[in-house]
mmCIF file as gemmi writes it, N, C-alpha and C atoms, coordinates in Angstrom:
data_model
loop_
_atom_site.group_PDB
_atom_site.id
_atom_site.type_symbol
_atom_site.label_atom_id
_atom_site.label_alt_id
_atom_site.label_comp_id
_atom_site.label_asym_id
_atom_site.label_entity_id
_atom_site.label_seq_id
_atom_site.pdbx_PDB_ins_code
_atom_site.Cartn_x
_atom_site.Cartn_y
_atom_site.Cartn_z
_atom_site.occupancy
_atom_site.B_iso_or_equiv
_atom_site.pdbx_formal_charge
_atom_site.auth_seq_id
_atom_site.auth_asym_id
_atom_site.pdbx_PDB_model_num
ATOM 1 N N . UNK Axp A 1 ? -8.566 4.749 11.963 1 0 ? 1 A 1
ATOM 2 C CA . UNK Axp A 1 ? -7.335 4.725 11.191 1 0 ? 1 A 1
ATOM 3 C C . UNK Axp A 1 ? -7.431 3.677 10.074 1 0 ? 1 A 1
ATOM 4 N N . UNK Axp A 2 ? -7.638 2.332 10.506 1 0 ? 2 A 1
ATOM 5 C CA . UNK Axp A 2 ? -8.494 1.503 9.559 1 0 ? 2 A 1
ATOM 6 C C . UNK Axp A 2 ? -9.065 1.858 8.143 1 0 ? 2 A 1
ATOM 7 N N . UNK Axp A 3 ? -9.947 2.54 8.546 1 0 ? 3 A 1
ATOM 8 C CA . UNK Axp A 3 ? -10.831 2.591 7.271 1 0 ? 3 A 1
ATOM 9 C C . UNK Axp A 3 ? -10.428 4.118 6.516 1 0 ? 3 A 1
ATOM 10 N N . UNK Axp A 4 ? -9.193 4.656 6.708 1 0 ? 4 A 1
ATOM 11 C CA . UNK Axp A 4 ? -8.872 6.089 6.588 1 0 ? 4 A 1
ATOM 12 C C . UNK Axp A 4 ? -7.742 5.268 5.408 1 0 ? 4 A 1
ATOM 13 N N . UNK Axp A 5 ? -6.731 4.248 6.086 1 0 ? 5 A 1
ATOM 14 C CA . UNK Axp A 5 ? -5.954 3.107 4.85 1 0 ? 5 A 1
ATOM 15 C C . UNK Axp A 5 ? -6.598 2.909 3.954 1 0 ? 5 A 1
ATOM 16 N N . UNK Axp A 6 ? -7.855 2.092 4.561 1 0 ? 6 A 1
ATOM 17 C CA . UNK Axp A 6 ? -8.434 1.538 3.254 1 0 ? 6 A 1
ATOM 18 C C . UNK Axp A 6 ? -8.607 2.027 2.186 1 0 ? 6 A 1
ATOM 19 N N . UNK Axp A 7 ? -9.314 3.43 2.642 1 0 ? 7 A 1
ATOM 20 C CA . UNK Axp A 7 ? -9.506 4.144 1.557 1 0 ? 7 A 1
ATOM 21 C C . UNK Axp A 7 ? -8.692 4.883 0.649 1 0 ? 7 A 1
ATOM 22 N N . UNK Axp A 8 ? -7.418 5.136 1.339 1 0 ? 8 A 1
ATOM 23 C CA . UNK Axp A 8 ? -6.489 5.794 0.861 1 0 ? 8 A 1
ATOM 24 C C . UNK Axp A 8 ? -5.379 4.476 -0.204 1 0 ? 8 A 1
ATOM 25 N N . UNK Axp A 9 ? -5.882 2.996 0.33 1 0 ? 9 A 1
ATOM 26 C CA . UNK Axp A 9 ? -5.874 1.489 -1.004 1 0 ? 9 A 1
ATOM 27 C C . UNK Axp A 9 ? -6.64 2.105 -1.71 1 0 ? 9 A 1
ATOM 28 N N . UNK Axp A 10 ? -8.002 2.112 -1.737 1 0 ? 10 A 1
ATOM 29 C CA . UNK Axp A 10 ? -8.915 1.915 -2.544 1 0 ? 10 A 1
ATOM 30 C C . UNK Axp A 10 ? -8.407 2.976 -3.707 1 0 ? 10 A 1
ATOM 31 N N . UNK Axp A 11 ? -8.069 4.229 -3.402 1 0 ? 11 A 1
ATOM 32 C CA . UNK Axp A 11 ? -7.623 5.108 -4.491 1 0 ? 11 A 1
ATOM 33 C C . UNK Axp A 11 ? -6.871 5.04 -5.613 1 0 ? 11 A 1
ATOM 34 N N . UNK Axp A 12 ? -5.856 3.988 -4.629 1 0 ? 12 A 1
ATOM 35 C CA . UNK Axp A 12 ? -4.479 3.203 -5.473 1 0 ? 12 A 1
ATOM 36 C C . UNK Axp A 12 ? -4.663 2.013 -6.007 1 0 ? 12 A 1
ATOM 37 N N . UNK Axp A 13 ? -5.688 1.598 -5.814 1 0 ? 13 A 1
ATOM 38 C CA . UNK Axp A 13 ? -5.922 0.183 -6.392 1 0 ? 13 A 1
ATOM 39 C C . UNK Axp A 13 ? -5.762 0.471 -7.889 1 0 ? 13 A 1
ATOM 40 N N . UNK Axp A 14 ? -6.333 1.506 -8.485 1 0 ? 14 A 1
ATOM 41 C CA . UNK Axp A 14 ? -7.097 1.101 -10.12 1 0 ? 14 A 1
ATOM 42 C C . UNK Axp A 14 ? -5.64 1.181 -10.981 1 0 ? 14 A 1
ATOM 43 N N . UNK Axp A 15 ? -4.633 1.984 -10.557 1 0 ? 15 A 1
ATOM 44 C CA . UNK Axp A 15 ? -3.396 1.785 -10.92 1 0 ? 15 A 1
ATOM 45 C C . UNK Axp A 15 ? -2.712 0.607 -11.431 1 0 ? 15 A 1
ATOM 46 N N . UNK Axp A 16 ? -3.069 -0.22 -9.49 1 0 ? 16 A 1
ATOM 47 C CA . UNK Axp A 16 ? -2.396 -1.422 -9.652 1 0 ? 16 A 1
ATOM 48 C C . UNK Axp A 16 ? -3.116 -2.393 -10.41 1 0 ? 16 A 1
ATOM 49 N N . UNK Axp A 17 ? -4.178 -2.061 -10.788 1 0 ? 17 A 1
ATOM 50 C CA . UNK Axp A 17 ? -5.183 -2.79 -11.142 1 0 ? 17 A 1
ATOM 51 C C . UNK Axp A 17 ? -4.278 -2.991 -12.663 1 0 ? 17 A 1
ATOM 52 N N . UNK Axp A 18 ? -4.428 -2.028 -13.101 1 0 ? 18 A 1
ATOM 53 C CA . UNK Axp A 18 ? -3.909 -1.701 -14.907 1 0 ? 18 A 1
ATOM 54 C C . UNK Axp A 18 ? -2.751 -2.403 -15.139 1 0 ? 18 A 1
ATOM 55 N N . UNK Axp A 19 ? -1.831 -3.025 -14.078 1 0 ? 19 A 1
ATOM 56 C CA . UNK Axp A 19 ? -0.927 -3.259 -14.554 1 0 ? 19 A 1
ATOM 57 C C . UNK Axp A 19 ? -0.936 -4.652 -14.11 1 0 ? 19 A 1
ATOM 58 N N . UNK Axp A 20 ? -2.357 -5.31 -13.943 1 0 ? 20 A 1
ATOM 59 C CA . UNK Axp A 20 ? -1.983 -6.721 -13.505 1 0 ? 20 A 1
ATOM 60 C C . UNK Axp A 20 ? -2.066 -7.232 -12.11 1 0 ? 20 A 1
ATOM 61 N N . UNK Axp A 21 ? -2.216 -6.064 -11.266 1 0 ? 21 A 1
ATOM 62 C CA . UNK Axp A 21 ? -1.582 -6.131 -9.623 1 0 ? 21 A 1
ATOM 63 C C . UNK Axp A 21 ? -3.091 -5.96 -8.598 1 0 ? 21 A 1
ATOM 64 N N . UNK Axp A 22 ? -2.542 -6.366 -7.206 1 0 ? 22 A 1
ATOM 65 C CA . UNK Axp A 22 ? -3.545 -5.568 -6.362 1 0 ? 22 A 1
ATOM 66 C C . UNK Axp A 22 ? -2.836 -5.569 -5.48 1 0 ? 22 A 1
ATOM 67 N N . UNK Axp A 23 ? -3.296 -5.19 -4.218 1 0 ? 23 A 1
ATOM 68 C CA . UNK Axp A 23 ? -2.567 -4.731 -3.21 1 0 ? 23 A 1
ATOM 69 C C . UNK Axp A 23 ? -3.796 -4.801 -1.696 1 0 ? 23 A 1
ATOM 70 N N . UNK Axp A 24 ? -3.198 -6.058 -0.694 1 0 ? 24 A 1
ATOM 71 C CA . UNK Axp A 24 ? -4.138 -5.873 0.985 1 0 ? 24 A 1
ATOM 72 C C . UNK Axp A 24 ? -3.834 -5.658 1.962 1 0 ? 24 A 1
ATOM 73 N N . UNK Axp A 25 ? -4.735 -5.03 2.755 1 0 ? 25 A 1
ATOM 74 C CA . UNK Axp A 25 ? -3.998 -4.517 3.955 1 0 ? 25 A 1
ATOM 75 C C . UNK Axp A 25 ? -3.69 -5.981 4.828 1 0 ? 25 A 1
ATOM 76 N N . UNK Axp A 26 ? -2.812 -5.569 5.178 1 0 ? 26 A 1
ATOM 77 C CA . UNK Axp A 26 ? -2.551 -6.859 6.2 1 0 ? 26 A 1
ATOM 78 C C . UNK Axp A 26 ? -2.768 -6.82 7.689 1 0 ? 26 A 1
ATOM 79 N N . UNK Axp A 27 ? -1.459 -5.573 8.384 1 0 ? 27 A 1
ATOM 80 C CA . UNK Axp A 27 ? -1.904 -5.36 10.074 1 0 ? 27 A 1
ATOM 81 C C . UNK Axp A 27 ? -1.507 -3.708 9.928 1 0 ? 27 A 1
ATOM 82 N N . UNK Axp A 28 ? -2.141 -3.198 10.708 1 0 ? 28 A 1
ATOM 83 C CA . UNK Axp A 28 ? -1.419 -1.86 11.56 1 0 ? 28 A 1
ATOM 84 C C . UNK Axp A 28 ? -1.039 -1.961 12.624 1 0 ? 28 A 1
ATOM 85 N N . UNK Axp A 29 ? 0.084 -2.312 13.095 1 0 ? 29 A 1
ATOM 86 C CA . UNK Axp A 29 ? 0.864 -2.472 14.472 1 0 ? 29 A 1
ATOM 87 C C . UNK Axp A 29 ? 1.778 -1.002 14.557 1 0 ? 29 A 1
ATOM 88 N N . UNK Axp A 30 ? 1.728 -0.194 16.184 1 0 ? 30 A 1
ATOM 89 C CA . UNK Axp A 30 ? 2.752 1.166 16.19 1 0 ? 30 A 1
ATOM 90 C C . UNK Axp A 30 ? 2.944 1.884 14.848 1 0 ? 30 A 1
ATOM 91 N N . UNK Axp A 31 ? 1.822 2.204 14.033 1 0 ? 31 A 1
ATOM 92 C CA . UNK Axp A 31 ? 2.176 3.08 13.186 1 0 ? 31 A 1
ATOM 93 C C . UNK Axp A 31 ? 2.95 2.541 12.056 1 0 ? 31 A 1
ATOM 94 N N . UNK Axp A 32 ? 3.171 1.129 12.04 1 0 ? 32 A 1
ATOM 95 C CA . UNK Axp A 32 ? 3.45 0.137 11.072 1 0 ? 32 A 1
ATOM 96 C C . UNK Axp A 32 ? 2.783 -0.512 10.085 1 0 ? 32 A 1
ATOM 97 N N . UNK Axp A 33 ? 2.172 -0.4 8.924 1 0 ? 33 A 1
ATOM 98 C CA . UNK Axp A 33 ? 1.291 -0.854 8.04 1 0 ? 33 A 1
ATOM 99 C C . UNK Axp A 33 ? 1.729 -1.839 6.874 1 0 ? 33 A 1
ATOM 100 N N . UNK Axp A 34 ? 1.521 -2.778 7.232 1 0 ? 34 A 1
ATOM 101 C CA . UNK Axp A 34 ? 2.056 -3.897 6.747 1 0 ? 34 A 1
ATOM 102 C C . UNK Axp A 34 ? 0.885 -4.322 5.438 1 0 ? 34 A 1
ATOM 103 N N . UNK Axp A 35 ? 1.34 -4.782 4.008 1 0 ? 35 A 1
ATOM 104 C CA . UNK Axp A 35 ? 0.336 -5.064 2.623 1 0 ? 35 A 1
ATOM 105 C C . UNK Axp A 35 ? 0.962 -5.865 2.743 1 0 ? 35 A 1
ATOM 106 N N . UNK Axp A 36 ? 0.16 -6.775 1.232 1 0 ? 36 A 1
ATOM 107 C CA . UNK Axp A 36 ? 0.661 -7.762 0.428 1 0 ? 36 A 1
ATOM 108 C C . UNK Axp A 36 ? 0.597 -7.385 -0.811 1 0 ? 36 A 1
ATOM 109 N N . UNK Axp A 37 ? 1.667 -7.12 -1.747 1 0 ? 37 A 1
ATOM 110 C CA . UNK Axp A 37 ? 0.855 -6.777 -3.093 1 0 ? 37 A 1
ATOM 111 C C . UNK Axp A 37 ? 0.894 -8.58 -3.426 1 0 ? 37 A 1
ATOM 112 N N . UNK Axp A 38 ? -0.238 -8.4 -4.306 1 0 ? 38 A 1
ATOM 113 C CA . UNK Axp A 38 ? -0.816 -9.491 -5.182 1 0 ? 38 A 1
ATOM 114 C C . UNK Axp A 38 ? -0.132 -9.679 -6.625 1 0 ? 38 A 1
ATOM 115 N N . UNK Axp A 39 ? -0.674 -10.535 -7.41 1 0 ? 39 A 1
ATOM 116 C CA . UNK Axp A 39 ? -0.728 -10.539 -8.626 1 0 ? 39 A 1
ATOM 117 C C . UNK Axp A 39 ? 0.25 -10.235 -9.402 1 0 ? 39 A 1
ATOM 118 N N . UNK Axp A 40 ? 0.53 -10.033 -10.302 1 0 ? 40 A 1
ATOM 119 C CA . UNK Axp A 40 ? 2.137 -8.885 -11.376 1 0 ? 40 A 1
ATOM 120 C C . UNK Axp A 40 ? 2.706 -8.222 -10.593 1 0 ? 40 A 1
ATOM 121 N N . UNK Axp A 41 ? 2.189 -7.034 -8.9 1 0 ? 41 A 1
ATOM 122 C CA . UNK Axp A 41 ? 2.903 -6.212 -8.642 1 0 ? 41 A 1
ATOM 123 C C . UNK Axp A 41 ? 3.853 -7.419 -7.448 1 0 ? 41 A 1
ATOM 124 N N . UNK Axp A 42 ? 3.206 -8.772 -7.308 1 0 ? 42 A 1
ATOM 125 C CA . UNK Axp A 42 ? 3.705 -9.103 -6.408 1 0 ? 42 A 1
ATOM 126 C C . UNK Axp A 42 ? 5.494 -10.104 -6.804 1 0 ? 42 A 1
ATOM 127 N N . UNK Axp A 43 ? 5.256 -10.015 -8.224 1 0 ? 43 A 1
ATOM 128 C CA . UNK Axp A 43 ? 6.91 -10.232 -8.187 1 0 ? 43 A 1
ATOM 129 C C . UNK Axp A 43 ? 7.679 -9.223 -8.713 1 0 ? 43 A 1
ATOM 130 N N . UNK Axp A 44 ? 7.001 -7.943 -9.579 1 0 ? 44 A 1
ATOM 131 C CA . UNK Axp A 44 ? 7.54 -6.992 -10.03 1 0 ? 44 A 1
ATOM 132 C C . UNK Axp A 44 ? 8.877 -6.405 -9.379 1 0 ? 44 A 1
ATOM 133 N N . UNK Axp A 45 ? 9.588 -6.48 -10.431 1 0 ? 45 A 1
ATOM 134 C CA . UNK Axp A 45 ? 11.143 -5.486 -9.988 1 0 ? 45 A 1
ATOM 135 C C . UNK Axp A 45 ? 11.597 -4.462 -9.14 1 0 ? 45 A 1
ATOM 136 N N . UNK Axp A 46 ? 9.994 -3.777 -9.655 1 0 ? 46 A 1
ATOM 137 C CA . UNK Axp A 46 ? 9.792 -2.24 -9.818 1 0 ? 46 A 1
ATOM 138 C C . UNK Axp A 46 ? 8.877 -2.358 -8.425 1 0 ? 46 A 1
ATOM 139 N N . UNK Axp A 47 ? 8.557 -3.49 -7.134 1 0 ? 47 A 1
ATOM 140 C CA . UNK Axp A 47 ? 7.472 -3.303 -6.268 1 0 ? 47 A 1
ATOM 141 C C . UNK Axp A 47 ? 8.143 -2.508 -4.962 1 0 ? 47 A 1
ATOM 142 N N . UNK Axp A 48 ? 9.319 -2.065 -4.959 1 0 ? 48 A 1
ATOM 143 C CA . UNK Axp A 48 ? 9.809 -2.098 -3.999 1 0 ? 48 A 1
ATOM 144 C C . UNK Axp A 48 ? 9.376 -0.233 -3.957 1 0 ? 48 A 1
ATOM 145 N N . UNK Axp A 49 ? 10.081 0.346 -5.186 1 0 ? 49 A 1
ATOM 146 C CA . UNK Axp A 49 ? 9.418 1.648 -5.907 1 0 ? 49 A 1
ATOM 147 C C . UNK Axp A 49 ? 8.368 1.925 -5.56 1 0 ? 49 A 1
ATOM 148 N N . UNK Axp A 50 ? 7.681 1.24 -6.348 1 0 ? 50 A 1
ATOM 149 C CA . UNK Axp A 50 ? 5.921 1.189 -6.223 1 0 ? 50 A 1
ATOM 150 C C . UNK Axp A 50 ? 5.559 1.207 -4.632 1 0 ? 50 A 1
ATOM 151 N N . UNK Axp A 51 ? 5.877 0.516 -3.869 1 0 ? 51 A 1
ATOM 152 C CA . UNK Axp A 51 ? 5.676 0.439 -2.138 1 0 ? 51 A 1
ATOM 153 C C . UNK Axp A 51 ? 5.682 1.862 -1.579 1 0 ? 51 A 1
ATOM 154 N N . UNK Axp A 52 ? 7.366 2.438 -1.917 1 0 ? 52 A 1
ATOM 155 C CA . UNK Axp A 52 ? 7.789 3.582 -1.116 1 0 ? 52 A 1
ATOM 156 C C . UNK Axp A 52 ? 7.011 5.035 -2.028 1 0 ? 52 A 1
ATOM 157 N N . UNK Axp A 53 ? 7.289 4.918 -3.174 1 0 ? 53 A 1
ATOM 158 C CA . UNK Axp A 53 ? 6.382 5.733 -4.254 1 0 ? 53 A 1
ATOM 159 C C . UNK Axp A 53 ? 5.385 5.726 -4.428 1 0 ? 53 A 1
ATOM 160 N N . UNK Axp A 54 ? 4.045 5.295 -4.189 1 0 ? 54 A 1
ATOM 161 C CA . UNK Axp A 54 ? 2.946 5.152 -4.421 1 0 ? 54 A 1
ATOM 162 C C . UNK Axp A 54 ? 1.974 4.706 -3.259 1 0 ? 54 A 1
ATOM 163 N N . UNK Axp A 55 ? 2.242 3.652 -2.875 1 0 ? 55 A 1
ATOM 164 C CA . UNK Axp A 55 ? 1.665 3.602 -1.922 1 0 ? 55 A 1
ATOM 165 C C . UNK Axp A 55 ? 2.175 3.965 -0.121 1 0 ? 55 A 1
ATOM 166 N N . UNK Axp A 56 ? 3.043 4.039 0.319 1 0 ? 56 A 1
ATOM 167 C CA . UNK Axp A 56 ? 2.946 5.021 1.38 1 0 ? 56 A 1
ATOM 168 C C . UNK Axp A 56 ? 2.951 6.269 1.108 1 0 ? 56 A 1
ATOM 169 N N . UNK Axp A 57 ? 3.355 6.865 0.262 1 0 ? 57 A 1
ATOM 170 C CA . UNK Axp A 57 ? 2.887 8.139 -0.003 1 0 ? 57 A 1
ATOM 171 C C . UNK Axp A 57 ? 1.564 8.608 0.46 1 0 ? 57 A 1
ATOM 172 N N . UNK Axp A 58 ? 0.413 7.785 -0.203 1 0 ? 58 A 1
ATOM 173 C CA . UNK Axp A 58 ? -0.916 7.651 0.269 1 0 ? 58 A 1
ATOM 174 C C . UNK Axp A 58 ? -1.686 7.442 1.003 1 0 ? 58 A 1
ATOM 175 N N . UNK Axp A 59 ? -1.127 6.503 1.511 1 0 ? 59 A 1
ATOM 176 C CA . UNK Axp A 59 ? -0.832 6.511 3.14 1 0 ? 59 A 1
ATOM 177 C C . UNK Axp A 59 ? -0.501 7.285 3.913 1 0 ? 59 A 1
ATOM 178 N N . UNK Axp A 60 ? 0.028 7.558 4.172 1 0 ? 60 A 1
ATOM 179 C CA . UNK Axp A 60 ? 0.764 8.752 5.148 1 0 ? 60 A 1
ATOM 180 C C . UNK Axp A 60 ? 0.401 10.056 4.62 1 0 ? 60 A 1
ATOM 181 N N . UNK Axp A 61 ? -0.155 10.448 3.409 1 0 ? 61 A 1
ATOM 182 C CA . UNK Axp A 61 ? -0.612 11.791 3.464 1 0 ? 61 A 1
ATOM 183 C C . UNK Axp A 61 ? -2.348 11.499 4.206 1 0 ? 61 A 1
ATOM 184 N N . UNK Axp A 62 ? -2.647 10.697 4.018 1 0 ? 62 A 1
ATOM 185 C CA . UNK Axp A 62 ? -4.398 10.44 4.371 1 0 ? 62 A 1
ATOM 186 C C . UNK Axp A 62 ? -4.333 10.188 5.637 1 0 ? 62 A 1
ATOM 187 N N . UNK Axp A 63 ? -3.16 9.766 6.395 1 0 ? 63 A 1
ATOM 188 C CA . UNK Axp A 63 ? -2.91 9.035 7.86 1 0 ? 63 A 1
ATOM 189 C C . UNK Axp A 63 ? -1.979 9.396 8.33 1 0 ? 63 A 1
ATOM 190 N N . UNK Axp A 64 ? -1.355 10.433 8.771 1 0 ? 64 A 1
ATOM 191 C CA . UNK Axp A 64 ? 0.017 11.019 8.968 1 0 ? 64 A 1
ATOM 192 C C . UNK Axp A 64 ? 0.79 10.63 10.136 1 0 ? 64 A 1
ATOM 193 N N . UNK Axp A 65 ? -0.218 9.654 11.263 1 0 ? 65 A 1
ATOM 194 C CA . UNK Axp A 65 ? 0.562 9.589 12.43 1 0 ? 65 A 1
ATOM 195 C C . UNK Axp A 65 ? 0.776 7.773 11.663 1 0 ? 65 A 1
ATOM 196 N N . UNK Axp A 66 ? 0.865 7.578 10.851 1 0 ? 66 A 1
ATOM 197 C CA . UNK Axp A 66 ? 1.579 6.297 10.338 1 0 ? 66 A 1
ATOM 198 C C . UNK Axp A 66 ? 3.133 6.451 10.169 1 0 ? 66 A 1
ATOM 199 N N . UNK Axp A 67 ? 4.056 5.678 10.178 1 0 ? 67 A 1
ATOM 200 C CA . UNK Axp A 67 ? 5.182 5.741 10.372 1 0 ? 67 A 1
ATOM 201 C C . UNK Axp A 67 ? 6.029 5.471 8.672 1 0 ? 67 A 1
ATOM 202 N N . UNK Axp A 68 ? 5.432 4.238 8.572 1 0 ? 68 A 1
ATOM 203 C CA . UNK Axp A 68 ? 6.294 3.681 7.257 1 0 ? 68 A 1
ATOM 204 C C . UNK Axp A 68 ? 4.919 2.245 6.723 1 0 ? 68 A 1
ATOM 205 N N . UNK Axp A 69 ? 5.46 1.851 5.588 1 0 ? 69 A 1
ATOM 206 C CA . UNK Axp A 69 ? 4.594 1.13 5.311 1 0 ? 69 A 1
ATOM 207 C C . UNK Axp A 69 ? 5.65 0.205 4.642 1 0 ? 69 A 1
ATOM 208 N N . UNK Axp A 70 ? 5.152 -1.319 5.095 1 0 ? 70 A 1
ATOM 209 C CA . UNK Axp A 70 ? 6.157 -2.451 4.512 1 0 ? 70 A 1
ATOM 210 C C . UNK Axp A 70 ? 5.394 -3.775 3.638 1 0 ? 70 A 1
ATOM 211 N N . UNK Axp A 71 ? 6.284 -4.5 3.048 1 0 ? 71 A 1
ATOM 212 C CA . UNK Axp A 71 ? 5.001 -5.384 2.151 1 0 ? 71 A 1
ATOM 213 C C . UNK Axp A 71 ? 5.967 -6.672 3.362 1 0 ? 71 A 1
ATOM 214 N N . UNK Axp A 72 ? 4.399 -7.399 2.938 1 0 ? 72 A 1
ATOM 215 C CA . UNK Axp A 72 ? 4.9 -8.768 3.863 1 0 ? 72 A 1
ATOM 216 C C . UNK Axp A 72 ? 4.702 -10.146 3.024 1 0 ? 72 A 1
């Protein structure tokens, strides 16, 4: 499941990349996937969007028995 996230970051990175940002996995606890965004996305307005829009999206289509994904 691990490395099924990662990769499904790694896709989304170059995005966040462009705009200043990055984004790490932190834990998977019960289907709980906890990041940090970094950098620009990490005080951005717009990260909360970006979280539920972009990146669990990607998540959860690549990993489906994931639940939700939260920034920490």
């Amino acid at each position: 499941m691990r490395e099924k996230i990662e990769k499904a970051l790694e896709d989304i990175r170059p995005s966040l990349q462009m705009d200043g940002g990055d984004i790490e996995l932190v834990s998977i606890e019960d289907g709980i996937v906890k990041v940090r965004l970094t950098g620009a996305c990490g005080g951005c307005p717009m990260s909360q969007m970006t979280l539920k829009e972009v990146v669990e999206r990607a998540i959860i289509e690549a990993v489906p028995e994931v639940k939700k994904v939260v920034a920490v």
